[in-house]
C-alpha positions as CSV (number, residue, x, y, z in Angstrom):
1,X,-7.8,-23.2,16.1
2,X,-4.8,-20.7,17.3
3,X,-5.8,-18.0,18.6
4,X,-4.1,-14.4,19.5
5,X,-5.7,-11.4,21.2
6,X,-4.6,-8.0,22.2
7,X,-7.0,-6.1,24.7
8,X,-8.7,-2.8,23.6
9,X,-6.4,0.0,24.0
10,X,-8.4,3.5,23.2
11,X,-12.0,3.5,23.0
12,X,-14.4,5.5,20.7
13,X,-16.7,7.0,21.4
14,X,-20.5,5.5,19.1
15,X,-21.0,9.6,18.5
16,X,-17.7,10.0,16.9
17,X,-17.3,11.2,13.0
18,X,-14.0,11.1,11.4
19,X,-14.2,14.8,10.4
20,X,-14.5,16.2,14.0
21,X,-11.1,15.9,15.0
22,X,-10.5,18.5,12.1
23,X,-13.0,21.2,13.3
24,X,-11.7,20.7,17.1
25,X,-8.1,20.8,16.1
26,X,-8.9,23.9,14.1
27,X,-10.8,25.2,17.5
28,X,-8.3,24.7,19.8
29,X,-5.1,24.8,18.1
30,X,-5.7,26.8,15.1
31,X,-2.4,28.0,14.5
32,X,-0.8,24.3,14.5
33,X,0.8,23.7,10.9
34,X,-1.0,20.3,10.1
35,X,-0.6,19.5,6.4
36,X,2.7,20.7,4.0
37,X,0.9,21.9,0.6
38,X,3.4,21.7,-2.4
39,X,3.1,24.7,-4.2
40,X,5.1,24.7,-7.6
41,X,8.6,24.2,-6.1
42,X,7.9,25.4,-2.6
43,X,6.5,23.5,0.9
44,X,3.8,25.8,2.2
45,X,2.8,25.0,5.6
46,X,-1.4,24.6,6.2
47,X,-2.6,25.7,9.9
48,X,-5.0,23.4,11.4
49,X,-7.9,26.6,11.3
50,X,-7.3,26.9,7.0
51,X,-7.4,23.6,7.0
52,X,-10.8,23.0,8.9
53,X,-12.1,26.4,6.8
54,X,-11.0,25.3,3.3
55,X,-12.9,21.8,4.4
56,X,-16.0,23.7,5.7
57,X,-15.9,25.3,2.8
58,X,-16.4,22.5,0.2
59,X,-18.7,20.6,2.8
60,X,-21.2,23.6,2.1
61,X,-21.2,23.4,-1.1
62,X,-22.0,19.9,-1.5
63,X,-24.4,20.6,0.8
64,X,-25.4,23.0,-1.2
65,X,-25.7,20.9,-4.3
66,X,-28.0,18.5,-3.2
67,X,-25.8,16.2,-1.0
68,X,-27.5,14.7,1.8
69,X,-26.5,12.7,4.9
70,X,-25.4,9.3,3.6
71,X,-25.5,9.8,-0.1
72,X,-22.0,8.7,-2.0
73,X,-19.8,10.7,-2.8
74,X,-16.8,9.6,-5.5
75,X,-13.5,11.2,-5.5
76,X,-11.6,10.2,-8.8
77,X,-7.8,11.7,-8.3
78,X,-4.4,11.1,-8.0
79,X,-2.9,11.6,-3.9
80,X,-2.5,15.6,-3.3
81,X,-3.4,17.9,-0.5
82,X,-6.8,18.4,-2.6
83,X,-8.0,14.6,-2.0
84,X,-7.6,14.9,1.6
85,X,-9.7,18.5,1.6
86,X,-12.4,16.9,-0.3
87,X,-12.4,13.3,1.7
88,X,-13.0,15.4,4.7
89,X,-15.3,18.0,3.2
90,X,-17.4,14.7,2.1
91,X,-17.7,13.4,6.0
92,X,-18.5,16.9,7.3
93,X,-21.2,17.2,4.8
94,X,-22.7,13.5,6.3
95,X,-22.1,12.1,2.9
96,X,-20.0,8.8,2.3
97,X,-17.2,8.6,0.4
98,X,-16.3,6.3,-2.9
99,X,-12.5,6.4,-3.7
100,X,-11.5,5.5,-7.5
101,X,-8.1,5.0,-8.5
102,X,-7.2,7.5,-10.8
103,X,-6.2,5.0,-13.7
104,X,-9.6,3.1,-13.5
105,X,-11.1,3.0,-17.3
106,X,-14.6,3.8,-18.2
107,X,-16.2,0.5,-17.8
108,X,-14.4,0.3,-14.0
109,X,-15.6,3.9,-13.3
110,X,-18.9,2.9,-14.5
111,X,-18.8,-0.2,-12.2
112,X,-18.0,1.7,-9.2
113,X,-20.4,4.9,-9.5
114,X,-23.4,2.8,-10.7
115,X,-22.7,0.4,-8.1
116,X,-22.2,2.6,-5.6
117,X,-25.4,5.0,-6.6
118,X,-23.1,8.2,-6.5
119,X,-25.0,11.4,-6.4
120,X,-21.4,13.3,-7.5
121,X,-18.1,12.6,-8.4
122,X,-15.2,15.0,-8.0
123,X,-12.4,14.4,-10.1
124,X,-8.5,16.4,-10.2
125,X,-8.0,16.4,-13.7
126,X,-10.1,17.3,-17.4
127,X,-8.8,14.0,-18.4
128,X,-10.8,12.5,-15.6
129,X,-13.7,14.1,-16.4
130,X,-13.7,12.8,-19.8
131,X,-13.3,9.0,-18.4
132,X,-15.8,9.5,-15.9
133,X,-18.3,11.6,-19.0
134,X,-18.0,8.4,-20.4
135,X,-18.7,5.8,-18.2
136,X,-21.9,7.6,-17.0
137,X,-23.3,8.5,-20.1
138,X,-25.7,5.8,-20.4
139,X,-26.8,5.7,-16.5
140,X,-30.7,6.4,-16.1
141,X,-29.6,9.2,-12.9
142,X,-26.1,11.0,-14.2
143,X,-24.4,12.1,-11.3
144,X,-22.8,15.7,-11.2
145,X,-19.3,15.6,-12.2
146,X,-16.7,18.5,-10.3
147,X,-13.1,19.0,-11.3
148,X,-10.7,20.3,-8.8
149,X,-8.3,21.5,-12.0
150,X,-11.3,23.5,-13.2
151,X,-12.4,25.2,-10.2
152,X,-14.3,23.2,-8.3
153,X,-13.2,23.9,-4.8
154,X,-14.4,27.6,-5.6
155,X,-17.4,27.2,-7.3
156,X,-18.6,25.0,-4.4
157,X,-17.2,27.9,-1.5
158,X,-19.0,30.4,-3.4
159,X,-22.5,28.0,-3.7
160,X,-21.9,27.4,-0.3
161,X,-21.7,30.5,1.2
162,X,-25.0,30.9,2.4
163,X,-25.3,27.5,4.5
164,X,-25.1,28.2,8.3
165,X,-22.3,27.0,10.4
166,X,-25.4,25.6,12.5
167,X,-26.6,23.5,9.5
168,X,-22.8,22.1,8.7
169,X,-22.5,21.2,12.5
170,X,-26.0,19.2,12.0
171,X,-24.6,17.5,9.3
172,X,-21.1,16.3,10.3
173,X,-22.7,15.3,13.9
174,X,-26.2,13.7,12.5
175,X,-23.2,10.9,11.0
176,X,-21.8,8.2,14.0
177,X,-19.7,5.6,14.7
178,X,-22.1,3.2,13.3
179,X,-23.2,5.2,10.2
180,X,-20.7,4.5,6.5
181,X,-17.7,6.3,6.3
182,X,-17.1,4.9,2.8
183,X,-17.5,2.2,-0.1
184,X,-14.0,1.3,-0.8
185,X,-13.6,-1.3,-3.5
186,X,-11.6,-4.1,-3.6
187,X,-8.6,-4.3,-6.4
188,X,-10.2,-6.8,-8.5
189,X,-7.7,-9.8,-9.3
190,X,-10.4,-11.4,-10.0
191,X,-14.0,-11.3,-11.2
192,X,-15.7,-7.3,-10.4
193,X,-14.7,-5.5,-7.4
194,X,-16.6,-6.2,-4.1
195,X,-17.7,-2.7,-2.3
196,X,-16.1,-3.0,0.9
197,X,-18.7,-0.7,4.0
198,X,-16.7,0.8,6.4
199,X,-17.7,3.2,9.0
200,X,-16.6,5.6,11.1
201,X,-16.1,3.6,14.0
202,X,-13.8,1.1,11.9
203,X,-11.3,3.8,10.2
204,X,-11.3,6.1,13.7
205,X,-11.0,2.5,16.2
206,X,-8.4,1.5,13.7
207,X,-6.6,4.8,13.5
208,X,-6.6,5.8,17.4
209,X,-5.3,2.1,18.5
210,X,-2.7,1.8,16.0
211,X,-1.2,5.6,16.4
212,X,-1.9,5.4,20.4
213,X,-1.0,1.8,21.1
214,X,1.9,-0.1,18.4
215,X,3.3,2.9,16.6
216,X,2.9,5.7,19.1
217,X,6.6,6.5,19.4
218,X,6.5,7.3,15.3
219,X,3.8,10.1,15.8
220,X,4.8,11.3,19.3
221,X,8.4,12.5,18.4
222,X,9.1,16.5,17.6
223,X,8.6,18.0,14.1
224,X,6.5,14.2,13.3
225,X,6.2,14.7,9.4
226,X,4.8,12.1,6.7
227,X,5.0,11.9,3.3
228,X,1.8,10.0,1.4
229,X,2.6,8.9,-1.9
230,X,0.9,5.6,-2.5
231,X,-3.1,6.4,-3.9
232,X,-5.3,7.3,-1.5
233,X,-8.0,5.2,-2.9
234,X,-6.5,2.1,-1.1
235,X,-7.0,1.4,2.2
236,X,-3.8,1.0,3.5
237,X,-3.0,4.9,2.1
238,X,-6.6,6.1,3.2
239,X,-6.0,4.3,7.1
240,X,-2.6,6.4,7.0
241,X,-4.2,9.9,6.0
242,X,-6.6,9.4,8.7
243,X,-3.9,8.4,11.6
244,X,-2.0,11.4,10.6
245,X,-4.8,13.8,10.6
246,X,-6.0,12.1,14.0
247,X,-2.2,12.3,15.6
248,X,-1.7,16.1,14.1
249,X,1.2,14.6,12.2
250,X,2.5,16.8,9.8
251,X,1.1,15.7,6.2
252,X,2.3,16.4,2.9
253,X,1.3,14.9,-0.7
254,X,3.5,13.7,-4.2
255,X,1.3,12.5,-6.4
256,X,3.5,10.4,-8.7
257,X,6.4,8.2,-7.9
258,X,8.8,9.8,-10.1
259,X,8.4,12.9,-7.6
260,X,9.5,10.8,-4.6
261,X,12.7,11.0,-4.4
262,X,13.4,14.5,-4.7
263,X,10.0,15.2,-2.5
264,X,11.9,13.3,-0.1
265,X,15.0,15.3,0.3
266,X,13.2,18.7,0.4
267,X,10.2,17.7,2.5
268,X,12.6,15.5,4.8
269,X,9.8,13.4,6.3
270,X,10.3,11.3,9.7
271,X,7.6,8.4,9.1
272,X,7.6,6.9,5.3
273,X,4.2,4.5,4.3
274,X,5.0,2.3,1.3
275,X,4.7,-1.2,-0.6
276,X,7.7,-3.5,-0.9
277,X,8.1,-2.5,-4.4
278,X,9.0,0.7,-3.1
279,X,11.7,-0.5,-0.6
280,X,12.7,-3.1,-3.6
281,X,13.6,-0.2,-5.8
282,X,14.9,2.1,-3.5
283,X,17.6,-0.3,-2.8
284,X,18.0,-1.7,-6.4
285,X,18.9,2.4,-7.4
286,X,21.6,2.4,-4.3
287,X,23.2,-0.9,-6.0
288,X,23.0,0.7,-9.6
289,X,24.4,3.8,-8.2
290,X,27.2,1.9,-6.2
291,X,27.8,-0.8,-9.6
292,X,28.3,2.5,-11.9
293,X,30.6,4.1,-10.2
294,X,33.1,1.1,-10.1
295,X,34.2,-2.1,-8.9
296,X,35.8,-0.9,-5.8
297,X,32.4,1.5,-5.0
298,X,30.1,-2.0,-5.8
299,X,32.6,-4.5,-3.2
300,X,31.8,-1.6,-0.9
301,X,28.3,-1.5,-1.3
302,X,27.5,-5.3,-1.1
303,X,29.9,-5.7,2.0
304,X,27.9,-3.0,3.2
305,X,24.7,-4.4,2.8
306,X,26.2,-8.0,4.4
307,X,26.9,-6.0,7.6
308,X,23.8,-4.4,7.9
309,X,21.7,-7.8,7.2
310,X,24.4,-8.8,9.8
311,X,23.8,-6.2,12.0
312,X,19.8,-6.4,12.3
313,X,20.0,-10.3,12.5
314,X,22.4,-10.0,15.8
315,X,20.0,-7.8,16.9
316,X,17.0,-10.2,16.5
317,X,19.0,-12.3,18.7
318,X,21.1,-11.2,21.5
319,X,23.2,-7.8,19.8
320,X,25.6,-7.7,18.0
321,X,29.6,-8.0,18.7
322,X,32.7,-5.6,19.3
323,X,33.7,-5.9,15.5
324,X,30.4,-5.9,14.3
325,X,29.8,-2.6,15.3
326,X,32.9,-1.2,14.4
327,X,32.0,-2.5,10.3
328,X,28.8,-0.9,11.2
329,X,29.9,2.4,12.4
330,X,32.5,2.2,9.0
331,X,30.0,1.2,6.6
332,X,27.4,3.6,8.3
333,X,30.2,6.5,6.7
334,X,30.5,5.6,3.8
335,X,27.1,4.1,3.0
336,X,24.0,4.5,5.1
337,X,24.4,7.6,5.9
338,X,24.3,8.4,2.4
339,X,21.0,6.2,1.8
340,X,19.6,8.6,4.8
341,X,20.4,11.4,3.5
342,X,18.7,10.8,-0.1
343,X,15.3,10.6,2.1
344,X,15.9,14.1,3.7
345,X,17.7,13.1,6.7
346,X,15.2,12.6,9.2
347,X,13.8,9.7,8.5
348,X,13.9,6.7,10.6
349,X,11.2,4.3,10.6
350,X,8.7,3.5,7.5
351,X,5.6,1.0,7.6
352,X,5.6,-1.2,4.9
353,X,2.1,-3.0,3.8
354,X,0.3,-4.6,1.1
355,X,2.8,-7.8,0.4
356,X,5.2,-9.5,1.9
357,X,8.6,-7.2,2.3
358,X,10.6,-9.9,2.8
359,X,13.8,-10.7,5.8
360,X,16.2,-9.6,3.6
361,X,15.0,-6.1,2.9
362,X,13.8,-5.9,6.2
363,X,17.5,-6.7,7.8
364,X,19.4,-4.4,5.5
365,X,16.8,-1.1,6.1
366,X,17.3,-1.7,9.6
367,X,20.8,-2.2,9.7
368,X,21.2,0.7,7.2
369,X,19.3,3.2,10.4
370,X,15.7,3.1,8.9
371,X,13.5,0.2,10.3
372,X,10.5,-1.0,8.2
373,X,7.9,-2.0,10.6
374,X,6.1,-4.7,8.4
375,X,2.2,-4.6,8.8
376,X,-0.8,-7.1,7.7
377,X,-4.6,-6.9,6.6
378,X,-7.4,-6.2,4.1
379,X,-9.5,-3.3,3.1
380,X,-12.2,-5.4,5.1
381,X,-10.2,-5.0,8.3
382,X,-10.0,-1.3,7.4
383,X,-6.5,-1.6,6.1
384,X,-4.3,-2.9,9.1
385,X,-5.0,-6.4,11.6
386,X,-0.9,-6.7,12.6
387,X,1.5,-4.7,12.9
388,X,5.2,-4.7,14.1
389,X,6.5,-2.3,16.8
390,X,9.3,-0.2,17.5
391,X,11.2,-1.9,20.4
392,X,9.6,-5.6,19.1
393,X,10.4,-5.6,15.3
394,X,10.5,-9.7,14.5
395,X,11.6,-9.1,11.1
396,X,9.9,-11.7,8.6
397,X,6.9,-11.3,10.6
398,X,3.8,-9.4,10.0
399,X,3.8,-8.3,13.9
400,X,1.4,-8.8,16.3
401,X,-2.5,-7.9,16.3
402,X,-2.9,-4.1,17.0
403,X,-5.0,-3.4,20.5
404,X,-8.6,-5.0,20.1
405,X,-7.5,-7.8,16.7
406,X,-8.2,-11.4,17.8
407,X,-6.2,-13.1,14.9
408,X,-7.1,-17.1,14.5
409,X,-5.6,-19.3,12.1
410,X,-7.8,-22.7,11.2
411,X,-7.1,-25.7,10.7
412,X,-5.7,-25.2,6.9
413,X,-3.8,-22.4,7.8
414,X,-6.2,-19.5,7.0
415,X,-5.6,-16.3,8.7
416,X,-9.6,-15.2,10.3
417,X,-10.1,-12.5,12.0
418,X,-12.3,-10.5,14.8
419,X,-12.5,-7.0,15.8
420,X,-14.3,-3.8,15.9
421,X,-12.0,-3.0,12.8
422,X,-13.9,-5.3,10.3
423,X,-16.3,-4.4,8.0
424,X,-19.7,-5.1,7.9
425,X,-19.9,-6.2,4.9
426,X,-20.0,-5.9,0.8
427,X,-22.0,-3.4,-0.8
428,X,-25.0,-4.5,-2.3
429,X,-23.6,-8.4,-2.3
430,X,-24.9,-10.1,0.9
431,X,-24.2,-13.3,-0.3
432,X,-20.3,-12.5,-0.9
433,X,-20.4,-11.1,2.7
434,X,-21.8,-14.3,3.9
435,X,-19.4,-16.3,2.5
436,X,-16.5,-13.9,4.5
437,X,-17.9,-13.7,7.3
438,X,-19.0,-16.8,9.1
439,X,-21.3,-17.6,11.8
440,X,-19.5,-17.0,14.8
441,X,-18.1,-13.6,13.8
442,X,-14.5,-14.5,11.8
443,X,-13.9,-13.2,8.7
444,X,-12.0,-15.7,7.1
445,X,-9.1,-13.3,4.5
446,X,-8.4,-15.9,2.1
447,X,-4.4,-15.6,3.2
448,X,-2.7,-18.5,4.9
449,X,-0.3,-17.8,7.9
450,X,1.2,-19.1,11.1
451,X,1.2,-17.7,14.5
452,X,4.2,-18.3,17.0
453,X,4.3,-18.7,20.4
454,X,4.5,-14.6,21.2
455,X,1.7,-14.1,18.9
456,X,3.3,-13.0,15.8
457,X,1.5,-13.8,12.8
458,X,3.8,-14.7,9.5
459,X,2.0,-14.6,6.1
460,X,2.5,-17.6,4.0
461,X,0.5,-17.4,0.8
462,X,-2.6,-16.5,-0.6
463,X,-5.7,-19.6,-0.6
464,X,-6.4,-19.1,-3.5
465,X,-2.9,-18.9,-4.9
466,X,-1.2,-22.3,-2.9
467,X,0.2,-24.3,-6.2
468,X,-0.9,-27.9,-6.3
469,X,1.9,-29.5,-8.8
470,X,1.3,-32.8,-10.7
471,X,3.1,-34.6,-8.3
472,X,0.0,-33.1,-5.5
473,X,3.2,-30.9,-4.0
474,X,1.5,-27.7,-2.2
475,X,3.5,-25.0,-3.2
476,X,3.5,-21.4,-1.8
477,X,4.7,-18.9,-4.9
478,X,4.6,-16.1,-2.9
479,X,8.1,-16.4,-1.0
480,X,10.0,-17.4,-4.5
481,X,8.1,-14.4,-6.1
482,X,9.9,-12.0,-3.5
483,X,13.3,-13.3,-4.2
484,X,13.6,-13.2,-7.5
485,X,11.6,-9.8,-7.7
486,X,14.6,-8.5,-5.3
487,X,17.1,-8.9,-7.8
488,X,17.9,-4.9,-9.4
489,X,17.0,-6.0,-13.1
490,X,13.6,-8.0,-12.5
491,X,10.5,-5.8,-12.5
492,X,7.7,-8.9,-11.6
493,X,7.8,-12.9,-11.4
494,X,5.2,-14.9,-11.1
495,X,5.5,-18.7,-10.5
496,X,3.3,-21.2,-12.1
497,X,3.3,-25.0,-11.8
498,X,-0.8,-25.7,-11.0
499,X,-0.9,-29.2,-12.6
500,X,2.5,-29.2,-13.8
501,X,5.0,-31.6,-13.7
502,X,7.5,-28.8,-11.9
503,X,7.8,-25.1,-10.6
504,X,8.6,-22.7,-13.3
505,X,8.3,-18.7,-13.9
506,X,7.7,-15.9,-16.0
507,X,9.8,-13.0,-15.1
508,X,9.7,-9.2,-16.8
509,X,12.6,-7.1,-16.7
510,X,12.7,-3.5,-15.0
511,X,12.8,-0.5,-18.0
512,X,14.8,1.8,-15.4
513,X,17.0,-0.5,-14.6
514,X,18.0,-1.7,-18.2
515,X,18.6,1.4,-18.9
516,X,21.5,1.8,-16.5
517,X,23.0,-1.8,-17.6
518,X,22.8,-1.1,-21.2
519,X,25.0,1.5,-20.5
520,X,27.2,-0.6,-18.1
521,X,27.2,-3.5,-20.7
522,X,27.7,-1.5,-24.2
523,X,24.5,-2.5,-25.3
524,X,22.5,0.8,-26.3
525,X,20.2,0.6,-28.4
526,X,19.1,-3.3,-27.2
527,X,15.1,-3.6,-27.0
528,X,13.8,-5.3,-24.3
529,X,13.1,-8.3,-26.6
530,X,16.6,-8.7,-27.5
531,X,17.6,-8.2,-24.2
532,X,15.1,-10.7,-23.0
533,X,17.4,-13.5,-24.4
534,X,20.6,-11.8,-23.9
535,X,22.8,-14.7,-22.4
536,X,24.2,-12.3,-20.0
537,X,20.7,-10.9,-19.0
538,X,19.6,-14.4,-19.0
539,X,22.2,-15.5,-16.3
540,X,21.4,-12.4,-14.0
541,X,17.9,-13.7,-13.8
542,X,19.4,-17.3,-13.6
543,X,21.3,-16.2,-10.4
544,X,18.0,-14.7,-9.0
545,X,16.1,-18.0,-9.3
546,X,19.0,-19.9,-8.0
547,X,18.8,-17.6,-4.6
548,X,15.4,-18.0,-4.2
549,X,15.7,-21.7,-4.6
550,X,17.6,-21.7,-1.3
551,X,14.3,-21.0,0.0
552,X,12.7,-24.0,-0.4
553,X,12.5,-27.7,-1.0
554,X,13.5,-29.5,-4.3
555,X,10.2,-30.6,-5.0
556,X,8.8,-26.4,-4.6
557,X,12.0,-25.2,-6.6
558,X,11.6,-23.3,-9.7
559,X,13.2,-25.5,-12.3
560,X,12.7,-23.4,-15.5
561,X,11.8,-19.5,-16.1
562,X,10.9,-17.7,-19.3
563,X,12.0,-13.7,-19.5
564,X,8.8,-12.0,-21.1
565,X,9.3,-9.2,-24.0
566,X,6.9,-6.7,-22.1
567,X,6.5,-6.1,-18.2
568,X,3.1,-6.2,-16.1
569,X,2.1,-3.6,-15.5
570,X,-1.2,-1.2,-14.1
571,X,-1.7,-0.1,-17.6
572,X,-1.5,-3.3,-19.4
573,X,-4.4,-4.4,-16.8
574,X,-1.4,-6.9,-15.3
575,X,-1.4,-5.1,-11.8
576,X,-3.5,-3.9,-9.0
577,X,-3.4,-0.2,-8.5
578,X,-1.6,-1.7,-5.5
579,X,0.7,-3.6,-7.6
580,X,-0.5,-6.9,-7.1
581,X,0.0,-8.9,-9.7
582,X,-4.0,-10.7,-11.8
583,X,-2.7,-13.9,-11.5
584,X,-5.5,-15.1,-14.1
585,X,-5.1,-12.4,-16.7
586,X,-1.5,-13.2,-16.7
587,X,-2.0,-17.1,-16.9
588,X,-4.8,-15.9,-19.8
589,X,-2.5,-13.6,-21.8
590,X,0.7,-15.4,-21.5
591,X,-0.6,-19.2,-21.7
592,X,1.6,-19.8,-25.0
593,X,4.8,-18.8,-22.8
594,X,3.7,-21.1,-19.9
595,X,2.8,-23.9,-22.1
596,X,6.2,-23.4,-23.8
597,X,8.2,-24.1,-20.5
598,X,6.6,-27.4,-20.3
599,X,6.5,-28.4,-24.0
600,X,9.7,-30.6,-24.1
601,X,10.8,-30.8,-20.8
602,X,9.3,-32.9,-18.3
603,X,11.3,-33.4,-15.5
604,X,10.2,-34.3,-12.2
């Protein structure tokens, strides 16, 4: 087996809670503006003593409702300043916290608190309280149910009031290193989620290595600001919060995406956390933008984004030349800079999790002045195992382990790993936990990867996912997926071909960015079923399959594709809060459309 280790950079200390470094910040530099609070239209800045009193606050009062040291917690909301109050409040109160995503339906709610055995649940919203009224209503012990949009942070001050500073202090310091931090669940592609136990030791050895070690030049510069949009009830968000309180990075909150980018401009972050669908759409809009305003603005654009891929490639390998630069410096004029600007200005660098972003993307961000530092790992490595690094950014990589990973990959390609990051294991499933974890101490993540001679690790597929044609042809869908995704009017693809005689795909088309070619194309009006078989519509998406085919063998190429009438999406129970695509519910609701590619056709 390959092996790859980076030595421990930071140490923590077995005493250490993840709340204390708010009540020392709020100690010793009490005037410190740690968190940006959006407050109608305005940015109000949050000192680090408010902040550690507004979290005291609520601990109290949980305290003061009946919440002892390691009882659950769950937090039911979408990501605002009010979810990281209460996340905190939970840990200063010794209690462990049980993130839900804030679209989770009754029976998932009812999954996660009655597997959990949550003694409350805080939610933001009345609607929220109604889902979670629901899902509880026939559990033998009902937790207590606390809206934020109701009140909740003041009626749990005010019941609070009376419980000593002495008695708080017990609390947060009675929970260590060793004791839960929180039950996070797993998305669920398949089958119920798995309760993944981390503890305060994994999310603060995590946090302090990464933000002290890889990334410390993103939270070490001047007027360091973040901007959190993704929800915090997934790992790779939740890791983030806790690096930025830890670093005293400035942290602000939009709690829906259709707020990003104007919370971008005003807040004018200098560190971005996102998804590749995220960096997939912010450049599709740029192209839109460039295509509508012309032909002459479009050959700009995509010349443009040639010389930034350009660019970042020469840079991977020796630098770039005289003239290079020069188009550089020309298209940095009359395009990046613009692209820079619709993010506030200041923003530079952006880590980018979750999937695979893939070179392309990665070339033009960096070329375009804002590097994407791809990163790797699983809410049972506490969000991150790799991550690339400012200086030592191999793009198409998921970077190198982070101080104290050992990454290993076995002998059919699956990534293991080691490290005082993982988990200990699944919530009230030992015998899931003892399938992930083996005898000698891997955890074995179900992804299949490669690791190079400098001990970066690339990402090649999911286990469980690998495509085994009818011809016995191993087939990775995972790097297709990505290229035809990147084209501006394709929302999701997913390749199929599991006992198949060929590669084929189903591909949904992207509402936003119909809109804008309807317009472009006289065609208002058009339904996405109409446009679904539109031959000009058809031959976009053609042109996307036909790039991605570049990728890859003839035997692995995607020989037909069918455009779907609907997209996947979190609503329709297609995606992952994280926007992972349920491979199975897809195959199960759309088996007539797969069976239909294969019906006549049977080429090799």
């Amino acid at each position: 087996m390959r092996e790859y280790s980076v030595p421990v950079l930071v140490d923590v200390p077995a005493s250490a809670n993840c709340a204390d470094t708010v009540f020392t910040r709020g100690e010793q530099e009490p005037d410190t503006v740690v968190i940006s609070r959006k407050d109608g239209g305005a940015w109000v800045p949050v000192t680090a003593a408010a902040f550690r009193d507004q979290v005291a606050g609520v601990a109290k009062g949980l305290i003061d409702a009946g919440v002892r040291p390691g009882d659950r917690v769950a937090l039911m909301s979408r990501t605002r300043y009010e979810w990281t109050v209460a996340d905190y409040a939970i840990w200063a109160a010794g209690g462990v916290g049980v993130p839900i995503y804030e679209t989770s339906s009754a029976d998932q709610v009812n999954w996660i608190v009655s597997d959990s055995g949550a003694t409350v649940v805080i939610v933001e919203s009345e609607a929220h309280e109604e889902v979670v009224t629901r899902a509880v209503a026939g559990l033998p012990d009902k937790p207590s149910v606390w809206c934020v949009d109701q009140g909740a942070f003041s009626r749990l001050t005010a019941g609070g009031a009376d419980v000593p500073d002495e008695t708080l202090k017990e609390r947060r310091t009675s929970r260590g290193g060793r004791d839960l931090a929180t039950i996070i669940y797993t998305s669920g592609t398949t089958g119920r989620p798995k309760g993944c136990r981390l503890s305060h030791d994994n999310l603060l050895f995590t946090a302090r290595n990464v933000a002290t070690g890889p990334l410390e030049a993103l939270f070490e510069t001047d007027g360091r600001a973040a901007l959190l949009f993704l929800p915090l009830a997934h790992s790779f968000a939740r890791l983030i919060q806790v690096v930025l309180i830890e670093t005293g990075t400035v942290l602000a909150h939009t709690p829906t995406m259709k707020n990003v980018a104007p919370d971008l401009a005003a807040f004018k972050p200098t560190f971005l956390l996102g998804v590749p669908r995220v960096f997939e759409k912010v450049y599709n809009a740029a192209e839109q933008k460039a295509s509508a305003g012309g032909a002459l603005k479009s050959r700009i654009f995509h010349r443009a984004v040639a010389t930034a891929i350009a660019w970042s490639t020469a840079e991977s390998s020796g630098g770039a030349g005289a003239g290079l630069r020069l188009r550089r410096a020309l298209y940095d004029r009359l395009v990046y800079a613009k692209l820079r600007a619709a993010t506030g200005g200041r923003l530079t660098a952006a880590v980018s999790g979750g999937s695979a972003l893939g070179e392309r993307l990665g070339h033009f961000f960096r070329g375009a002045g804002i590097e994407v530092f791809e990163g790797w790992g699983l809410t049972e490595t506490s969000a991150p195992s790799t991550v690339n690094i400012p200086g030592a950014n191999k793009i198409g990589t998921v970077g190198k382990p982070f101080p104290g990973v050992t990454i290993g990959v076995a002998g059919d390609g699956e990534v293991l790993v080691k490290g005082r990051h993982v988990f200990d294991g699944y919530w009230n499933n030992e015998g899931a936990t003892a399938e992930a974890v083996d005898a000698d101490g891997w955890f074995h993540t179900g992804d299949v990867g490669e690791l190079d001679s400098d001990g970066y690790l690339r990402i090649t597929g999911r286990k469980k996912e690998l495509i085994v044609t009818a011809a016995g042809k191993n087939v990775a869908p995972a790097p297709l997926e990505d290229r035809i995704r990147a084209h501006p009017l394709v929302s999701q693809a997913m390749v199929v071909g599991d006992d198949r005689p060929f590669v084929a795909a189903l591909v949904t088309l992207d509402p936003e960015a119909l809109d804008q070619w309807k317009n472009a194309n006289d065609r208002q009006g058009a339904s996405i079923a109409e446009l679904a078989s539109d031959p000009a519509v058809v031959a976009a998406v053609q042109s996307a399959v036909d790039e991605a085919n570049t990728l890859v063998s003839k035997a692995e190429q995607v020989k037909k594709f069918v455009i779907l009438d609907t997209d996947f999406t979190e609503e329709s129970g297609h995606l992952t809060p994280s926007l992972k695509v349920k491979r199975n519910l897809v195959v199960r609701d759309f088996g007539k459309d797969i069976d239909n590619l294969y019906a006549v056709d049977t080429r090799a």
